[in-house]
N, C-alpha and C positions, 0 to 999 in steps of 0.2 A: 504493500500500500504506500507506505513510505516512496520506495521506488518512482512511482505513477503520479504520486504526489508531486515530485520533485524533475516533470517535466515542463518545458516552455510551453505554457498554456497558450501564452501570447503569440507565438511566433506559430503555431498551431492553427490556433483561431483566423490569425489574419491571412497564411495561405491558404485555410479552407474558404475562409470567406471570399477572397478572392478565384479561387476556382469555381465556387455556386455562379458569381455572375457571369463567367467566362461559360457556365453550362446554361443558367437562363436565356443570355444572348444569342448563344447556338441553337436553342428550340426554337427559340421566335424566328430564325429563319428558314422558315419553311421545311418542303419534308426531307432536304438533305437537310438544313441544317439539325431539325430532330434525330436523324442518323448519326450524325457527328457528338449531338449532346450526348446520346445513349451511348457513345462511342469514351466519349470524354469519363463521362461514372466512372467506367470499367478504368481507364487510369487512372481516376481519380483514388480509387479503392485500393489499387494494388500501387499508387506512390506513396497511400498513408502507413500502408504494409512494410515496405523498405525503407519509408524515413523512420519506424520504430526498429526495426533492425538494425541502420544506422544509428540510430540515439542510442543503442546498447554495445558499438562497438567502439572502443577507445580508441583519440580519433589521433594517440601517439599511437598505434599498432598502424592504424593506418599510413601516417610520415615513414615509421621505419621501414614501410613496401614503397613508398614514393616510385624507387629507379623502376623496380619491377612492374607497377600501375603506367608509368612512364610510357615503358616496351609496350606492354602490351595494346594500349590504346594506339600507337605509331603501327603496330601490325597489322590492327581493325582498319585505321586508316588503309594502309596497302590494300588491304584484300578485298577491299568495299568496290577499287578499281578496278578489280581483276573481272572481266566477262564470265558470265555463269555464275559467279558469286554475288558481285554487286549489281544493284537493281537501278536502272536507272530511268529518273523521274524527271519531265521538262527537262531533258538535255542535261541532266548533272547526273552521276553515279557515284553517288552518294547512300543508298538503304541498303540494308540487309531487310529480305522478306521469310520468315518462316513461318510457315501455317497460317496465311491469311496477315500475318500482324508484321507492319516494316518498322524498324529501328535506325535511326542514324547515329550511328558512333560518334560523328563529328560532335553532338550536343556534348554527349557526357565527356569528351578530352577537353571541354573548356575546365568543368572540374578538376578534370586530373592535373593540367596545368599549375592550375593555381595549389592543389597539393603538392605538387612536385618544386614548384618556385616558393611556396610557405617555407618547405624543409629546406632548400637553399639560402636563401634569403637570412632565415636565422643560423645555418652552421657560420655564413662569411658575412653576418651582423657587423665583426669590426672592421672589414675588410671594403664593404660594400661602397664605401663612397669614392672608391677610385676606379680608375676609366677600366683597368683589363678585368676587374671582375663583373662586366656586364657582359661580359663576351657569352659565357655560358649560359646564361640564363635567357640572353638573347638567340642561342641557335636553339634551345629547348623550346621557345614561344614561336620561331621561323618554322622550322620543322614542320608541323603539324598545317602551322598556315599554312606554305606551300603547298602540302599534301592537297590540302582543302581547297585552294585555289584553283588544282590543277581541276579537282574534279565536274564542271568548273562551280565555285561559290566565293565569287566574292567579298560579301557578305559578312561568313565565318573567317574568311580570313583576314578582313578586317578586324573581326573581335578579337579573334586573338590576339594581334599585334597590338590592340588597346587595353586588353588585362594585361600583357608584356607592360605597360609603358605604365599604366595602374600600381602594380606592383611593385615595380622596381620605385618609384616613386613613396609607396605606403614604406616601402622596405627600409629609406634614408639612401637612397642613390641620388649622384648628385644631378640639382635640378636643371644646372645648364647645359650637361652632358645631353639629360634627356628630352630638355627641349632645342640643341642642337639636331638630333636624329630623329625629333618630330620635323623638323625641319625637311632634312634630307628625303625619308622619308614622304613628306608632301608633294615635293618636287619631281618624285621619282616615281608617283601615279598621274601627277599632273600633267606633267610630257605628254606623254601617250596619248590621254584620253584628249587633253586639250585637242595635240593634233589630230587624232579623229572627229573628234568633234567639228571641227573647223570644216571639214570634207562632207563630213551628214547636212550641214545644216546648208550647204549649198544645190544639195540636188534638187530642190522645187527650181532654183534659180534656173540651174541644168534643164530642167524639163520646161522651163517657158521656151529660153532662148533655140531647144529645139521644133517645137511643136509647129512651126509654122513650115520649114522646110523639111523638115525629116519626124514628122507625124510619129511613124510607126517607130522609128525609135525611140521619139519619147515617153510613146505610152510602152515600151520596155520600161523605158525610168520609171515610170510611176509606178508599174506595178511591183518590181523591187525595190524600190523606195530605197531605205536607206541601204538594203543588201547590194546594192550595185556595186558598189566598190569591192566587195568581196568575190561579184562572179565576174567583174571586171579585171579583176587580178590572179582569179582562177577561175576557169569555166568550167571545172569541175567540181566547183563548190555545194555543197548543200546545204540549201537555205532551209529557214527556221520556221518561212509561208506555210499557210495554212489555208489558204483562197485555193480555184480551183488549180490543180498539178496541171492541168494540161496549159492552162495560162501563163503560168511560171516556166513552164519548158519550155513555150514560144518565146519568154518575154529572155528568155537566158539563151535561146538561138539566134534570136535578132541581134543581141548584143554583139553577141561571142564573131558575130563576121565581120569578115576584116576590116571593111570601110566602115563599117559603122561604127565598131570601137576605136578606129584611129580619129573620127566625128568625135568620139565620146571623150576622149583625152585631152580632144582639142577645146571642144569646149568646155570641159573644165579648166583649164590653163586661162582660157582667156578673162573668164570670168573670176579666177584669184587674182590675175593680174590687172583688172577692172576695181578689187576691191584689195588694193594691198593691207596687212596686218603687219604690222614691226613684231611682236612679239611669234606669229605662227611662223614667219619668212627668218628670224633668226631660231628660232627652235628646231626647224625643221633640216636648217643649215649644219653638218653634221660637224664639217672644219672650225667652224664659232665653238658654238658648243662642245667640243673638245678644247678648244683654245681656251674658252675663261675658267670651262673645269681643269685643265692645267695650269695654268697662272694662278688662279687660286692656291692648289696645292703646292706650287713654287713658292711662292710667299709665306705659306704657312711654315715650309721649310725656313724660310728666310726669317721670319719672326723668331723663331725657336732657336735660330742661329745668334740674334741681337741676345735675346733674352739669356741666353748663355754665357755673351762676353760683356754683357753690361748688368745686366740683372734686372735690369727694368721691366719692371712688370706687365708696363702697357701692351711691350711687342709681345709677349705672351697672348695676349687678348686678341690683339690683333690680329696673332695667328691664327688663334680660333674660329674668329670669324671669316677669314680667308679658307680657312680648311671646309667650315660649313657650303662656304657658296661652292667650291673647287667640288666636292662629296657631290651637293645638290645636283650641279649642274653634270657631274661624268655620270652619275646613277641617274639622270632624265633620261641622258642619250643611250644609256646602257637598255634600261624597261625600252622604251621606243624600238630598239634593234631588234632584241628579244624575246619580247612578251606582245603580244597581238590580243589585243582587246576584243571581243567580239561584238558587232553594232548594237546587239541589244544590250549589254554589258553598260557599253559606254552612254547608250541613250538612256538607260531606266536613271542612270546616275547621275544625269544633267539634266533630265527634264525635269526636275522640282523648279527646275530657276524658271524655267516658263515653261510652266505645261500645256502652258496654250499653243504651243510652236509642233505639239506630238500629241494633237488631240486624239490619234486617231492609231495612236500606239503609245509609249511610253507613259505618256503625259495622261492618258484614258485613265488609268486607273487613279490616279491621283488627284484630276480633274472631281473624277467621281466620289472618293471617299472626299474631298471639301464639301462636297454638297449633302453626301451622305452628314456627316457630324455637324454639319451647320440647321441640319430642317428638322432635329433635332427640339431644339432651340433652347429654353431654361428646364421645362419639366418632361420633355420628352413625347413620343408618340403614345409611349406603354409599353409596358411587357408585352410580350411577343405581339406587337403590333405594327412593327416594324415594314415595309414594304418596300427596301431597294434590295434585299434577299433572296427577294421569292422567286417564282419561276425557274426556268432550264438555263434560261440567261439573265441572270439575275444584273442590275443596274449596279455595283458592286463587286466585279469578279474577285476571286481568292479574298472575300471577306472574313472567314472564316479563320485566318491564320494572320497574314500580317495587317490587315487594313480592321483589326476586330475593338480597337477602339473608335472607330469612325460610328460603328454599329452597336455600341455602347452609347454611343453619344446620339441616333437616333434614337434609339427604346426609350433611354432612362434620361437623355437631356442633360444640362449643364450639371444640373446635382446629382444624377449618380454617377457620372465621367470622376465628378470631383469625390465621391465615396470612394471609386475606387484606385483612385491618385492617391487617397488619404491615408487605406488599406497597402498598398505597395510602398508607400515612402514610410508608412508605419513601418513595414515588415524590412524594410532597411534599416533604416534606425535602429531599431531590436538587434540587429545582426551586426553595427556598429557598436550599439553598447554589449553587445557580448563578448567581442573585441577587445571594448576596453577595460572588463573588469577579471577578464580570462588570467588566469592564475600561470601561463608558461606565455614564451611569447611565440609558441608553432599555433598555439591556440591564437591569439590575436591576429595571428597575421594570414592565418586561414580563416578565422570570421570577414576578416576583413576583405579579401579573395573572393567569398562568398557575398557579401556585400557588394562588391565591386561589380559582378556576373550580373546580378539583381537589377542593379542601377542600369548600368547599361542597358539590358535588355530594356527597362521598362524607358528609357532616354530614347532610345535611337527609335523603337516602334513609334513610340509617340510622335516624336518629330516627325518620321516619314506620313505617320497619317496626318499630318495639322499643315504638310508642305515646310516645314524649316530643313528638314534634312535629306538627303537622296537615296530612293528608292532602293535598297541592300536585305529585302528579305528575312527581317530579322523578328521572330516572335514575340507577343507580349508574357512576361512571364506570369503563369498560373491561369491566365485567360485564352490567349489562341488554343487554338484546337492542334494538339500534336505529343504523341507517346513520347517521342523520345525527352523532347523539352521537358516536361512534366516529370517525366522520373529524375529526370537531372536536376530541378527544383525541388521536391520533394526530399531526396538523397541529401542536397543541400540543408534543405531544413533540417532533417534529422541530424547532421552530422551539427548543426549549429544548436542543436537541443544537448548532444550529447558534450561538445563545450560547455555550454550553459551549468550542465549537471556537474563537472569535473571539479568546479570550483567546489562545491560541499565537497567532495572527496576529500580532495587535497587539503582542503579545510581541516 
């Protein structure tokens, strides 16, 4: 009794609570979303199963497997890519399916991460605020993202490069370093996508300037839209279309002949050179862009040189920031060489700036959840009253998952959106002060890990349905509809009950 007594009732209450409305929500829409609710129970049931399991396993047994937990989450990664094994869904191979029920390994290594980086973090406690011990911690957090990128999910592997930079941060890592490599880091997705971006957002232009003498190749452009450049640069590309296949196959033969795509290069040449950009014409410049990322890191040398024979502190600094921009600018041109963005990758992640530029693709769903969470308005439609849900093609698509506060915010309107803001920043909080009253510091710095997972999730969904942030797929925690998320919240709570508890122990 004692025992049962002496669990976090709090932290309890507030992820069931928040799981109810994340199931209410799901029935009011309609009869999938009733399917998904009834879907939701079942993990609802068997996450409160394994978060008591975890609240009974001491959560030092668990630190001292870290390496091992480590491995083996990096193996599920591998094997999830492997054909026949991993399943893949909207173009990413990403599940494992057995028996009807799929898992994504990818959720539950954000936990393992931050296990794996707690038990670090505190063995090189004194160590930590100098530059070479972020090395490891940083290819442990790379790893994984990689993995996850390739599959492809941007998305995850943004998160994890943001519990990396979370962490090392709660850990006492130093703070210029790591906002140095935020830095570089920025720079080094920015390239890329910018210059795709520059390319997509000309093809209407493309398609005017042809339609008056070469008709039939412009309606090629339109109907590939932004994949033109993709089967313009290989004709054997496989587009991501969903209209009818035989339209796409014309509109990828018309391309693909000879005159017409040397027409199609030409007019796009003349129309960047119609609208020059200083920043896309030096980015794309490959000789620049290796120039000032070498000059940069000459100087940094050359600082490091002063500061040696004079001692002066400044050239130190100075070098610093020469090495940032020198870093920034060699790792742009390196992602750009290397890494190939794919158009819808790059579109979901720049249409928040103007959705109105991708009504008709990226910008669609985003378009939709503002209106979804706006008509809404202070007291809502009602429980299950909801109507951007319903039908086979719901006004709403994938509501269900990342857009499910948009649909929170029609039902239940300004003040249940703000219940259950109240109930998630509570249930952080909790997970903060368990942190700070935790009796070891693996315990504080894994509530804290877990805190950190929490926030994010419930930061970035939010943003993406309200338009502040860029479309990256990313669930609400305890509310979207998804196995794996849920248990990996769940497990979390457990393991932050079973913190909770250690203090009487040790007590």
């Amino acid at each position: 009794m004692e025992r049962f007594s002496r669990l976090d009732w709090v932290s309890i209450s507030l992820a069931v609570a928040a799981t109810l409305i994340g199931v209410i929500v799901l029935y009011g829409g309609g009869v999938t979303g009733e399917e998904l609710a009834r879907k939701k129970l079942f993990w609802l049931v068997l996450g409160i199963i394994v978060m008591l399991v975890f609240a009974n396993i001491n959560y030092q047994t668990i630190g001292a497997f870290a390496p091992l937990i480590y491995a083996i989450g990096i193996v599920l990664l591998l094997l999830v890519m492997v054909p026949f094994i991993g399943k893949e869904v909207k173009g990413a191979r990403s599940w494992f399916s057995f028996l009807g029920v799929s898992f994504q390994p990818a959720e539950l290594m954000k936990l393992v991460i931050v296990i794996t980086l707690s038990k670090y973090l505190v063995l090189r406690e004194s160590e930590i605020g100098k530059f070479k011990e972020l090395i490891i911690p940083s290819v442990l957090a790379t790893v994984p993202a990689l993995l996850i990128g390739v599959q492809p999910d941007l998305g995850g592997a943004v998160m994890f490069m943001s519990i990396l930079f979370g962490m090392l941060f709660i850990g006492g890592a130093n703070t210029a370093v790591l906002f140095g490599f935020a830095i570089i880091g920025f720079f080094a997705l920015f390239t890329p996508m910018f210059l795709e971006y520059e390319r997509y957002v000309i093809v209407d232009d493309i398609y005017n300037a042809l339609r008056e003498d070469h008709f039939r190749l412009a309606d090629a452009v339109r109907i590939l839209n932004f994949e033109v450049w993709e089967v313009a640069e290989n004709l054997n590309y496989n587009t991501r279309l969903v209209q009818d296949k035989n339209l796409v196959t014309w509109a990828k033969e018309t391309l693909s002949q000879g005159e017409n795509l040397k027409i199609f290069w030409q007019t796009a040449a003349d129309i960047e050179k119609n609208n020059p950009s200083f920043l896309r014409d030096m980015l794309r410049n490959g000789v620049v862009v290796m120039a000032i990322g070498g000059t940069g890191i000459f100087f940094y040398g050359l600082g490091l040189l002063g500061n040696f024979m004079t001692g002066a502190f400044w050239m130190r600094r100075v070098a610093s920031i020469a090495l940032i921009v020198g870093l920034s600018f060699s790792s742009g041109f390196m992602f750009h060489k290397f890494i190939n963005f794919k158009p819808h990758q790059v579109i979901r992640i720049v249409s928040f700036v103007n959705p109105d530029k991708f009504q008709k693709g990226a910008g669609y769903q985003l378009r939709h959840s503002l209106i979804t969470v706006g008509s809404g308005k202070f007291a809502g439609k009602g429980i299950f009253k909801g109507d951007m849900t319903k039908g086979d093609t719901p006004f709403l698509p994938e509501w269900y998952n990342d857009f499910i506060f948009s649909v929170v915010g029609e039902q239940m309107g300004f003040w249940g959106a703000s219940l259950l803001l109240l109930l998630l920043f509570g249930l952080i909080l909790r997970a903060i002060n368990i942190a700070v009253t935790s009796k070891d510091d693996f315990g504080a710095m894994l509530a804290s890990g877990i805190a950190l997972i929490f926030f994010l999730h419930v930061f970035i969904n939010i943003g993406i349905s309200v338009g502040l942030l860029p479309v990256t797929g990313i669930p609400l925690s305890f509310v979207s509809y998804g196995g794996s998320h849920m248990l990996l919240c769940y497990i979390s709570v457990g393991i932050l009950i079973n913190i909770y508890r250690r203090r009487f122990i040790n007590a």
